[in-house]
N, C-alpha and C positions, 0 to 999 in steps of 0.2 A: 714113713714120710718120704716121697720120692721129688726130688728138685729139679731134676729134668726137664727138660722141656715144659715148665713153668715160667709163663712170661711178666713180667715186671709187679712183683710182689715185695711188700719191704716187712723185714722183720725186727721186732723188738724184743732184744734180747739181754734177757737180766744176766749180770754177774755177779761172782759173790762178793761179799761187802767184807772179807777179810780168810775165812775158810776157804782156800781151794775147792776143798770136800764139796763145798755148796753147790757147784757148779754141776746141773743135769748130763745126764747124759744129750737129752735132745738140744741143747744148747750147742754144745760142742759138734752135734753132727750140721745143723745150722752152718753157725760159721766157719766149717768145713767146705760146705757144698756153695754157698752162696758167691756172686762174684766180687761182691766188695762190699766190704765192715768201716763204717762210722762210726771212730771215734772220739770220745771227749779228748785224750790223752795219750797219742799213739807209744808214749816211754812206755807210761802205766800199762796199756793193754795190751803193750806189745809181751810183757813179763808174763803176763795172762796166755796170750796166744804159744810163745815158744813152749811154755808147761805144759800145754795138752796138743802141741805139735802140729799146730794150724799154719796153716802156709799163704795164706788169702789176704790179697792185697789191702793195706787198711788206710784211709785216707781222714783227716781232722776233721773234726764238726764239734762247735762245742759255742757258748754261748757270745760269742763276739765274733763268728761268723755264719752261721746257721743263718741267719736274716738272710744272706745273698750267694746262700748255697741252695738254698732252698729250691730255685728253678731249676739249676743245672744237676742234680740229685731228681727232681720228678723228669725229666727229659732224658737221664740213662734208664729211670724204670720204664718209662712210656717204647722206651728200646728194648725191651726185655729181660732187662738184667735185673737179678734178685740181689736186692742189698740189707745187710743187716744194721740195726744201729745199738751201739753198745754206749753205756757211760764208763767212769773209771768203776764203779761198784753199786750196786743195787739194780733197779727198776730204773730202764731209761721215763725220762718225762715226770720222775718224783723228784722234783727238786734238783731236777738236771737236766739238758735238754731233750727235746724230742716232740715237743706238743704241735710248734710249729710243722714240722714234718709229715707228721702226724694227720694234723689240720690239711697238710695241701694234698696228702695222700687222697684221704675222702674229698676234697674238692674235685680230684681228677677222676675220680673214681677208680681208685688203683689200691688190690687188695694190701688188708696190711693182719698182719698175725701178730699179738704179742705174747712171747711165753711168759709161761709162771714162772718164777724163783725167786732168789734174794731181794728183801725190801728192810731195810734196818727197822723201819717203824713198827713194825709188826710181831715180833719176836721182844721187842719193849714193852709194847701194849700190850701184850699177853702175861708177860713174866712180873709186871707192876703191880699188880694184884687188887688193881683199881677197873670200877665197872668197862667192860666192852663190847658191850652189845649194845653201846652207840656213842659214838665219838666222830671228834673234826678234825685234820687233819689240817694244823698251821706251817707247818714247815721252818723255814727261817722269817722271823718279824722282819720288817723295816729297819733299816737300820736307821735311820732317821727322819724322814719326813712321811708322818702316818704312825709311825710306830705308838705314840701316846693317842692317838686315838685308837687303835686297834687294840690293846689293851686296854680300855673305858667301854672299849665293847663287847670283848670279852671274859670281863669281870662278871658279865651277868648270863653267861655261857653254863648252861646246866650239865652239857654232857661232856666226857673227858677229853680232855687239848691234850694233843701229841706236835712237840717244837722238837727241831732241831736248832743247835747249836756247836757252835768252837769252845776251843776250851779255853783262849782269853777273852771270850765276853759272856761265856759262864756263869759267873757269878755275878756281874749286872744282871743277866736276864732276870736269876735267880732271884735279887734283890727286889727289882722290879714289879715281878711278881706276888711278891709279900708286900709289896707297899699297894697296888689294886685287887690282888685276890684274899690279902691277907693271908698274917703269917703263920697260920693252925689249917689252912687250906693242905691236903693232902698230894703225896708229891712222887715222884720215881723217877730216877734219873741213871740211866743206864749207858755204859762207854764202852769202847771197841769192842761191842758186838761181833760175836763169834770167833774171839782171836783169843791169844793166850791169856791176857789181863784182865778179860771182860769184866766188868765189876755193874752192878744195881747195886744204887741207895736208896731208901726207899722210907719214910719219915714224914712230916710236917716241912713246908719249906723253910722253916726256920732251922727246923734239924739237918735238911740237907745241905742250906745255906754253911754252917755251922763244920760240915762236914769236908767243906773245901775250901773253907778256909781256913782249915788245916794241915791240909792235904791238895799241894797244888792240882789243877786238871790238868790231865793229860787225856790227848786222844778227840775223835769227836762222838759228841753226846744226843742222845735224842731223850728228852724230857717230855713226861706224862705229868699231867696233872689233871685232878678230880674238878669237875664240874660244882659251879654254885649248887647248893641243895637248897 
């Protein structure tokens, strides 16, 4: 891949969700080369960038300014300059910004690349041991207005829901979901994904329910659950 004299291209660049390790090689040659990295968290990425000894100016975007960043970011591409956009961990635009961007990229008609790599959900949904060759991808619920209708509509969702969640409203979600999916409804709930603690539970929601409330949560969780049959 040569960046050279390549005029205003934006890249989306996954990180990893807790492993260093996870981190591509063509990731790093990326935001090496390119002239400026968007980030969600310049503390968080900056920990990331000194590790693999990136020296590339990085400037904030993250979801309470991205709305009015948005022109001044397509107006340095439309100048030629190649800009990367990172979140703190995973796939930018999975539950983190980037769509916006994204969006005005293809408006302008200004190429955009997104690499492969770290996505939390994915390595959940696999390891849950519940059907995956076809699922939805809910991300975090409402936290309150919509939330109880979105769960009324999702109770009658055949294929398997993949949530993110924190580990204090954990066990509401959890709850929640045994009160409309019911409590024999199959379940997996897997946390800090690729780090030292990594733990799947994997049960009825009643048994996973059962399971932390015994066992405070810690971490953040991305919960699978089996579709209506």
């Amino acid at each position: 891949m040569n960046l050279e004299n390549h005029s205003g291209k934006l890249y989306l660049v996954p990180t990893p969700i807790g492993n260093l390790e996870d981190m591509t090689f063509r990731a790093i040659k990326v935001l090496q080369n390119v002239d400026l990295i968007l980030a969600e968290d310049t503390r968080t990425s900056g920990k990331l960038l000194k590790h693999f000894e990136i020296g590339t100016q990085m400037q904030s975007h993250h979801m309470h300014n991205e709305h009015h960043m948005v022109n001044q970011i397509i107006n340095r591409l439309k100048n030629g300059e190649n800009i990367a956009l990172i979140s703190d961990a995973g796939t930018p635009a999975i539950s983190d910004p980037g769509f916006l961007l994204t969006r005005a990229c293809i408006q302008n008609q200004i190429e955009i690349e997104c690499l492969p790599g770290a996505t939390a959900f994915v390595p959940a949904l696999v390891n849950s041991g519940l059907p995956n060759d076809k699922f939805v991808f809910e991300g975090f619920l409402p936290v309150k207005k919509g939330r109880q209708t979105r769960l009324t509509f999702l109770a009658e969702e055949t294929r398997t829901m993949i949530f993110y969640e924190s580990p204090h409203k954990l066990l509401k979600t959890l709850t929640q979901f045994s009160e409309y999916f019911g409590a024999d409804r199959l379940a997996s709930v897997s946390r800090e994904l690729t780090k030292i603690y990594e733990e799947t539970i994997r049960g009825n929601i009643q048994e996973v329910i059962h399971h932390f409330e015994n066992k405070a949560p810690k971490g953040e969780f991305v919960i699978i659950v089996a579709g209506k049959k």
